[in-house]
C-alpha positions, 0 to 999 in steps of 0.5 A: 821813737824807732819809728812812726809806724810798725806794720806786722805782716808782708802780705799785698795789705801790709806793703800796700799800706806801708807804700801808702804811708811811706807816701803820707811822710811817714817813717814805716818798719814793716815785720814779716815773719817769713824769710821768703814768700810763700808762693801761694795764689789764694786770691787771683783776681783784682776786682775793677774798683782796686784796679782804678786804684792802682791807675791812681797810683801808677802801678796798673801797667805793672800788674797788667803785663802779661796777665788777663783781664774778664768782663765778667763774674759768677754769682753763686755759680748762677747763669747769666754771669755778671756783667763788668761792662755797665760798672761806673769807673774807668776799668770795668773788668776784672785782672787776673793776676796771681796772689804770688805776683800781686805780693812781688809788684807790691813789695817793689814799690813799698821798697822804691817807696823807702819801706823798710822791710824785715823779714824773719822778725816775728811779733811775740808781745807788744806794749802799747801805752796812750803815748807809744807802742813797743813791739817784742820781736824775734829775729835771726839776730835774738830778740829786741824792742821797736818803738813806734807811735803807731803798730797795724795788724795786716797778720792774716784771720790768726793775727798775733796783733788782734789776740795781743790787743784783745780785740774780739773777733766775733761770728759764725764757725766753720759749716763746711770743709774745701780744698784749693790747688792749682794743679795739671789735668791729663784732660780738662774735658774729664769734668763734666762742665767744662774749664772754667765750670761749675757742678754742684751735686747732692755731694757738693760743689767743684769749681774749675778755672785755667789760670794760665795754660795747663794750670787750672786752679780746682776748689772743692767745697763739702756742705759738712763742718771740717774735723776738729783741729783739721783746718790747718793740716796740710792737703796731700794731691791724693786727698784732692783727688779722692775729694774730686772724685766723692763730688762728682763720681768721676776720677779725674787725672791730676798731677803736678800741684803748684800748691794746696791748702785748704779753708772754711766758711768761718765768717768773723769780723773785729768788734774795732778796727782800733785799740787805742794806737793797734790798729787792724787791717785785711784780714786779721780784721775780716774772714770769710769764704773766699768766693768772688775773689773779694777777700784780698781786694777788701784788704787792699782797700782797708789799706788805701783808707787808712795810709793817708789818714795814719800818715796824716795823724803822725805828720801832724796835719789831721783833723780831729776823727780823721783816723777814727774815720778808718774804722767807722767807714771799713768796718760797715763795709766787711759787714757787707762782704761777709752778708754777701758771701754768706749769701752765695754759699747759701745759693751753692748749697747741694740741698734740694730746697735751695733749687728753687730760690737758685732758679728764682734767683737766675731769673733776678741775675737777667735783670739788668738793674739786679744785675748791674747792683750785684756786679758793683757791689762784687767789684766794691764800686758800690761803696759808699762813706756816709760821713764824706756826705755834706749839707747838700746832698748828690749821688757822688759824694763818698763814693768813688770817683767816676771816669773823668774826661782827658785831659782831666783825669789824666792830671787828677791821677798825677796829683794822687800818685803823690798821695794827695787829694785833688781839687778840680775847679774849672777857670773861671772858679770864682776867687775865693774858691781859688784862694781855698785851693792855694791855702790847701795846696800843700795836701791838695793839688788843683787840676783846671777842669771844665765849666761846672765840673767842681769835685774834691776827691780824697786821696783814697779817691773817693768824692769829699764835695760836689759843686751842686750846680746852679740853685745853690747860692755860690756863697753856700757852696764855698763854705761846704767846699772850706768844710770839707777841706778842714774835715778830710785834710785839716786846717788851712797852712797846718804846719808839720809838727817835727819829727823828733817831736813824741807828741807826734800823733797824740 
């Protein structure tokens, strides 16, 4: 093998997910077949669950200098706004931070990781076999073969990796057109609302948000499907502001574009997440409209999930369905992203019939258990992986970890920054529970916790057991604890197989 891993695409998902299995042990070649970044700043915000993530990782400092933080959120444009204060997890706010500065944090740790990143190398064909995949590149320097056990498609809605594999990408074609630019206004106070603002006309929609000072990002939607073939044609400013001005009626004065692109609604999911040793993560697995800046975050997300679990697979300690896992979590949560998106459009449209479900529809947002769903489920607080669930059922399990006491959390987020799971058990934990953290260490770090405080967190995070308490016999919950240790990190002792050995990852 060339390699364990190839990663095609150098967006945020494609070096977060080369970090993370670079984390795991394994050997990562990562394509990209830009030669520079491109610059632009699509996504801007980093949702409240990603941002406990990046905690658990030691990078959330990093993304936090310099950039803004809100404790709030629109739904559909709707009054009163989401609410990011009630949400259940240690940053309950929103960053933002420019998608151009998210790609440059984490292409630095995926290179202090020890990923090795290509860039003008392009994907043309890949061969993959039950024992290997060869991918055919095109670089600078001609054309050659890398051999690997595993190849990720992180290559964007168009992705080469999905089409090669022949994976189908089905759902709904575009119904409306917009345009997205971060540009200069001559006087912020020419729109009608305000920045930030919302207004919705019989002619469309127009959002307008100040990124930074005398920057303010303009996103125009049209309910009327785009011309065919036009969806990738470059925007022009004056197509902007002739866009601007059918929306609202007025001419907004409008200079200096950082950039512009336009977008659809096109809304599509990967019938699978994996063929065979292909797998699919961000948005080659997933496209929607991007509104409530949960695109980018999902992606993130989808990479968090699967670096452990590849990694594992490869170093030689998975169980049996860990990697099939990836797939079977991810792929109901997109499903969710792309109803809800659907559902805000819906709520945008400039038709007179939809008035009366935006106001019934303010009037559920003032409800704060309405209110408090919404905002989770915005943020991907509200995730829950069914499969981490045991005999004895509790509210945590499968979900993200909630905000733990110091010291606690602050040893819990040492023990993930290495990309292991965390086993808290309090001092006086009986023996045998002892001896399952010793035989597990290698994968699972323990972290001394408080009387009645058992959790297992995976290294995504997310919650794999709970001590149920008293009322559970103490033998019943040292075999759900043995359990879920085999099931998410293997057997006890599990020795790594070589790294020369091709039947690594079979």
């Amino acid at each position: 093998m060339n390699t364990d891993v190839v990663v095609v695409g150098g967006g945020p998902v494609g070096l977060l997910l080369a970090a993370e299995l670079r984390l795991g042990g394994a050997r990562v070649v990562l394509l990209e077949r830009l030669t520079e970044p491109s610059g632009h700043s699509r996504a801007f915000r980093m949702q409240a669950r990603m941002l406990d993530v990046l905690d658990q990782r030691g990078l959330l400092d990093r993304f936090k200098e310099g950039n803004r933080t809100w404790p709030k959120a629109h739904f559909a444009g709707l009054e009163p706004l989401l609410d990011f204060g009630h949400l259940r997890n240690e940053h309950p706010y929103a960053l933002l931070i420019p998608q151009a500065r998210t790609e440059e944090l984490l292409e630095e740790h995926a290179l202090a990781c020890g990923v090795e990143i290509r860039r003008g190398h392009t994907l043309r064909g890949l061969d993959a076999t039950p024992s290997d995949v060869v991918a055919e590149v095109e670089s600078p320097e001609g054309t050659y073969r890398l051999r690997s056990h595993y190849l990720v498609g992180c290559d964007g809605g168009r992705s080469t990796v999905r089409k090669l594999a022949g994976i189908g990408f089905g759902g709904s074609p575009p119904t409306v057109r917009a345009l997205l630019a971060d540009v200069e206004l001559a006087d912020p106070g020419q729109l009608p609302n305000g920045v930030p603002g919302t207004m919705r006309t019989p002619r469309g929609l127009l959002m307008a948000i100040s990124l930074q000072p005398g920057v303010t990002r303009v996103l125009t939607t049209e309910f009327t499907p785009p011309e065919p073939g036009s969806e990738h044609a470059p925007v022009t400013l004056d197509e902007l502001r002739e866009t601007v001005r059918r929306i609202t009626g007025i001419d907004v004065a409008m200079d200096r574009p950082r950039w512009l692109s336009r977008f659809a609604d096109t809304t599509r999911l990967a019938d699978t997440y994996r063929q065979g040793r292909v797998l699919l993560a961000g948005d080659a697995a997933h496209v929607h409209f991007p509104i409530g800046a949960q695109g980018l975050n999902l992606g993130l997300q989808d990479a968090v999930n699967l670096g452990w679990k590849l990694a594992g697979t490869i170093v030689g300690w998975a169980p049996p369905g860990l990697l099939d896992s990836y797939g079977s979590e991810r792929r109901p949560v997109a499903g969710r992203v792309l109803r809800e998106t659907r559902v805000q459009l819906l709520l945008m449209a400039p038709d007179p019939k939809v008035d009366p479900l935006r106001e019934m529809f303010a009037e559920l947002l003032a409800l704060p258990e309405v209110n408090s769903r919404l905002a989770h489920e915005m943020t991907g607080l509200d995730v829950h992986y069914a499969a981490a669930a045991g005999r004895y059922e509790h509210d945590l399990l499968g979900r993200p970890c909630p905000p733990l006491p110091a010291p606690v959390g602050d040893e819990v987020r040492t023990v993930l920054r290495t990309g292991r799971g965390a086993l808290l058990l309090p001092e006086s934990a009986a023996e045998e529970a002892a001896r399952l953290a010793t035989e597990w260490s290698h994968r699972v770090g323990r972290v001394a916790a408080e009387d009645g405080q058992g959790l297992l967190l995976r290294p995504d995070g997310h919650v794999a057991w709970v001590d149920p308490g008293d009322g559970v016999p103490r033998k019943d919950v040292l075999l759900e604890l043995e359990d879920a240790l085999r099931r998410w990190f293997g057997a006890p002792g599990c020795a790594v197989l070589s790294r020369n050995d091709d039947t690594v990852g079979r």
